[in-house]
Residue, then its C-alpha position, 0 to 999 in steps of 0.5 A: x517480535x525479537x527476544x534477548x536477555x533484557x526482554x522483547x525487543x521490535x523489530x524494525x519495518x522496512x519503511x513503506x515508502x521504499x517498498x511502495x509504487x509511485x503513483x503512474x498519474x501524479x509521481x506521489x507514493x502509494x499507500x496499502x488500503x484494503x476495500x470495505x465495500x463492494x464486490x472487491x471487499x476484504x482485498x488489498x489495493x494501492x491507493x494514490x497518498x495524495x487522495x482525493x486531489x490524485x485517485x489513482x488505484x492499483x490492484x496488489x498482486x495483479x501481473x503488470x500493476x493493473x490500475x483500477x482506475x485513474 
């Protein structure tokens, strides 16, 4: 957070649509989730916004956006 002479003021997010991938199966945007479960919990991953209609996963820092599943 960004202070002045009135006190903290936040500071604006980049918007996450501008930042996230389209999703390669249906064009819809993708949203930043983190597994729960499982041998992959505790890491980030793109997930399809328009789950469950759409389940397309992407992997976050992978080369090449490594899609988990479709």
């Amino acid at each position: 957070m960004k202070t002045n002479e009135q006190g903290p003021t936040p500071i604006a997010a980049q918007p996450e649509a501008e930042t996230s991938p389209k999703c390669g199966r249906c064009g819809a945007s993708m949203v930043r989730r983190q597994a729960k479960n499982g041998p992959h919990a505790g890491k980030l991953f793109w997930a399809c916004s328009t789950f469950p209609k759409c389940r397309q996963v992407i992997e976050m820092g992978s080369p090449g956006g490594g899609v988990i599943s479709s």
